[in-house]
C-alpha positions as CSV (number, residue, x, y, z in Angstrom):
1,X,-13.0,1.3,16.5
2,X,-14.1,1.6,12.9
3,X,-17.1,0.9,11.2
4,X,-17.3,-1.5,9.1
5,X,-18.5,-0.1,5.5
6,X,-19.0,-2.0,2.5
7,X,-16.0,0.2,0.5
8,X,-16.2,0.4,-3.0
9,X,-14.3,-0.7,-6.3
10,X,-13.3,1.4,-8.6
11,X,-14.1,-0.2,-11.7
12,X,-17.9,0.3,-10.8
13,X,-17.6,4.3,-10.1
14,X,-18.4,6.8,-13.0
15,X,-18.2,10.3,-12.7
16,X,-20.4,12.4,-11.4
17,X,-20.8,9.7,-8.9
18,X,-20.2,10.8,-5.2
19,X,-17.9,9.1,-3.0
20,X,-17.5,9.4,1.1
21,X,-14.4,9.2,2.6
22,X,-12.9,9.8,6.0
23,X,-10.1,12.7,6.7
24,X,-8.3,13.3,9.9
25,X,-6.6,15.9,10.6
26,X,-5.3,17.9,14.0
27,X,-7.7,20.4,15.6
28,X,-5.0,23.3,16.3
29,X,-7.7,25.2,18.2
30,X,-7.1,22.8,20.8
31,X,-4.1,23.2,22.8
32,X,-3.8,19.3,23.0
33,X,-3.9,19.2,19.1
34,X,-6.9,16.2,19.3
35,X,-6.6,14.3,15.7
36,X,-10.2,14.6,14.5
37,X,-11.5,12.8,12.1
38,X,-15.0,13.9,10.0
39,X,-16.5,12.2,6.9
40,X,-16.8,14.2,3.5
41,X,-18.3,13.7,0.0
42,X,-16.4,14.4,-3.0
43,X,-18.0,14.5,-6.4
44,X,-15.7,11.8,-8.7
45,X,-14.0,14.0,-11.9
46,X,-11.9,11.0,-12.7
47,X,-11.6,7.3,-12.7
48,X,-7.7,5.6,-13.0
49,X,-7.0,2.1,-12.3
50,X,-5.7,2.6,-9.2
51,X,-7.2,6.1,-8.1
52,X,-9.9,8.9,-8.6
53,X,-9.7,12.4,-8.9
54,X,-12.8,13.9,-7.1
55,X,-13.6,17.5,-5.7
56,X,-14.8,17.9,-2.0
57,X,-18.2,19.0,-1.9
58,X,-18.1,18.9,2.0
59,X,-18.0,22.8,3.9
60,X,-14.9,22.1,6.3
61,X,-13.9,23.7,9.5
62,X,-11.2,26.3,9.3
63,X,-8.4,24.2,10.6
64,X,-8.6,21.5,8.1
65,X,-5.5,21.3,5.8
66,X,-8.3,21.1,3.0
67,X,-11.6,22.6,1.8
68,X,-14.5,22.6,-0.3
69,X,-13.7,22.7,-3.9
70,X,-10.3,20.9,-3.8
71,X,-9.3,18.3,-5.4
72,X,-8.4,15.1,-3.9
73,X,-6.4,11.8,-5.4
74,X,-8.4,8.9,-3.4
75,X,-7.2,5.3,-3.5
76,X,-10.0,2.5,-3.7
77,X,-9.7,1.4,0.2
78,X,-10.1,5.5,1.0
79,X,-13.6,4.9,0.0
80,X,-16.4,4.3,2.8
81,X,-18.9,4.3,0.2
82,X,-20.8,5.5,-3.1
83,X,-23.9,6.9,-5.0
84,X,-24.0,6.7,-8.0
85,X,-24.8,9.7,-10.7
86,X,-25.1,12.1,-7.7
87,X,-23.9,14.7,-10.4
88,X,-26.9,13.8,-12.5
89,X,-29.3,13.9,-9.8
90,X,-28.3,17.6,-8.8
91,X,-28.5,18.8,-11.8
92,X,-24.9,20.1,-13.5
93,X,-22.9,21.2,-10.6
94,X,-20.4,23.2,-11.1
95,X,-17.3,22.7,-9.2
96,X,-15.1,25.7,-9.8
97,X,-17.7,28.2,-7.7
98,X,-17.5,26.1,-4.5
99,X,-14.7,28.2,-2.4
């Protein structure tokens, strides 16, 4: 079972603003191939009206299909939850070094 989060709309993000979401993927050092799922916070670059664009700030295992520094198109019910100006409050972060 899920928890239940609050989620979050998108006309109340900004950027800057950090965002969790969940990812699943399958953990191919296991010979069973278990679908795992972690949480990750991405770091919003752009706000649409019916996605964001944000960079994953999260430092993945190897066997994920995606790591830090990519960029990821998330749709409003993808989102667990928010903090706002998370960019501000770190000072200017500079997404382009995080590979």
């Amino acid at each position: 079972a899920f928890n239940d989060y609050p989620g979050v709309s998108l006309s109340t993000l900004n950027l800057n603003d950090m965002i969790t979401v969940t990812v699943f993927y399958f953990d191919g050092s296991d010979p069973k191939k278990i679908l795992t799922d972690i949480y990750i916070e991405l770091l919003v670059n752009e706000v649409g009206s019916e996605t964001v664009q944000a960079t994953i700030l999260t430092p993945l295992p190897p066997m994920c299909p995606v790591k830090r520094g990519d960029v990821l198109e998330v749709a409003e019910d993808e989102i667990l939850y928010s903090v706002q100006g998370m960019g501000a409050l770190k000072g200017e972060l500079n997404t382009t070094n995080l590979h």
